[in-house]
Every structure is written in C-alpha cells, then in structure tokens.
N, C-alpha and C positions, 0 to 999 in steps of 0.2 A: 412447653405448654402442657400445663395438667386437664387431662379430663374423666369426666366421670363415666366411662361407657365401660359393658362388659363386652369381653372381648376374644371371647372362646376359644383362649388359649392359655397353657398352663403359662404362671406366672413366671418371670425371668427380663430378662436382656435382649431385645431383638434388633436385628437392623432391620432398617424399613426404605420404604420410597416413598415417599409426600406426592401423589399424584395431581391432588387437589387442590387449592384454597378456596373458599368460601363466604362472602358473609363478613358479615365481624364490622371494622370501622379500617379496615386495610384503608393509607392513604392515596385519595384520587390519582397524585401521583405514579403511585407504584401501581394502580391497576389501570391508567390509560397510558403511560408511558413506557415505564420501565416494563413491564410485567412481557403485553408484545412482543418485545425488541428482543426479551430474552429467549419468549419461546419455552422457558419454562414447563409448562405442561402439553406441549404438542409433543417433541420429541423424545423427552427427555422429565427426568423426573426428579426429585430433592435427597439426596441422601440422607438417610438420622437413623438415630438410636432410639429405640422404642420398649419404654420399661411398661411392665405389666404387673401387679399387684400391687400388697400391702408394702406402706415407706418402714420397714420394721425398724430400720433403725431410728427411726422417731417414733415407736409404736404406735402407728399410725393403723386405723380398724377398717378403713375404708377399702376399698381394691381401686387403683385408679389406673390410666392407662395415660402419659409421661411422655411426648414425643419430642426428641432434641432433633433439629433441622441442622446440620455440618454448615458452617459457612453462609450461616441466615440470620443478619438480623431486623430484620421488619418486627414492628407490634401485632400481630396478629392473634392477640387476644377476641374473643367473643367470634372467631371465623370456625368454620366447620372445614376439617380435612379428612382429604380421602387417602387413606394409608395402608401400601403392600405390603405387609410383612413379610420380609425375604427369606429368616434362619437367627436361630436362638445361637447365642455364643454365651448364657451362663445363666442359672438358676440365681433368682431373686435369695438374698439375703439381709443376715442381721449385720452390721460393724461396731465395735468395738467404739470407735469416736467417730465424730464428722471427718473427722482428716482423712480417717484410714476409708470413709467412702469415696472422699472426694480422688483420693488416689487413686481407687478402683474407676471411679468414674474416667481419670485420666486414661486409665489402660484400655476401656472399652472403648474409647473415642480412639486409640491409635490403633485397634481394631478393627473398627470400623472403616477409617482412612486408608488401611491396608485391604481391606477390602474389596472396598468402593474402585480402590487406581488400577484393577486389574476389571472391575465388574461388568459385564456387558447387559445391557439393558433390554436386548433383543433378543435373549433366552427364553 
C-alpha cells in the first residue's frame, strides 16, 4: 500500500508492525468475522516491510511512505494504518532494472521473515 505521509525518518527499508486498520471499504466480512476471531490487533500485530522515500528507480520526485503486510492479502485500499516502525535494514536506493529491484525486494522480504520467527512483540 502506497501513501503519501511524511514520516520523520530518514529514507530506507524498515520493518514495521501494522498495529491498525482503519476505514477504507475493508469487507463486512473481514471486519465482523474474520478480523475478531483472529485477534489481530489485541495481541498481536502484522508484520511488513516499510519503504520510506523517493521510487528512484522510476525517478520518481515524490517521498512516499510503501507498507508491505507479510502474508496479507485483504484490499485495504482507502483504510488508514497505524504503523511501528521497528529497525532499518537498508538505505533507499537507485537499481539498475526492475529485475535487479525486484530481487532486492526478494531479499528484504527473507529478511524480514528471519526476523519476525525469532521477534518477540512484548519488547
């Protein structure tokens, strides 16, 4: 999910915790059924990768702030989230092609997955 907020930190790589959802057109279902049952935000929180600045490698002029949710896929377009940022694992950059990001992208996500399997949330 792309959004347009600043976010008063230098730009890079973060992982984060999703503490929130908000808003948006989340479906009835997911927030009378599913959402409850999981518990989701009482205990427990969403793991993700959370980019901060410019998309250089599409030279992009904007600063946006980019939050991937690990192992979520709801439309949660137009919803407002509340997000921890934990710890940078790598300074924003240019790439060379789409591939060579998309690859980097892969490596941050097994990153983050490494993680997360050790993370204690009661820190």
């Amino acid at each position: 999910m792309n959004l347009d907020a600043e976010a008063g930190l230098p730009d890079g790589i973060y992982l984060g915790l999703v503490k929130d959802i908000t808003g948006g057109k989340l479906p009835p279902l997911f927030l009378r059924k599913l959402l409850p049952h999981t518990k989701l935000f009482k205990n427990t929180s969403l793991p993700s990768l959370v980019f901060i600045g410019k998309a250089e490698t599409f030279n992009e002029n904007k600063a946006l702030v980019e939050v991937h949710i690990l192992d979520f896929s709801q439309d949660i377009h137009g919803c407002e989230l509340e997000v921890e940022v934990i710890k940078k694992i790598r300074d924003n950059q240019k790439f060379e092609t789409e591939e060579a990001l998309i690859d980097q992208m892969k490596e941050d996500e097994l990153v983050a997955r490494q993680f997360f399997a050790s993370y204690n949330q009661s820190n």
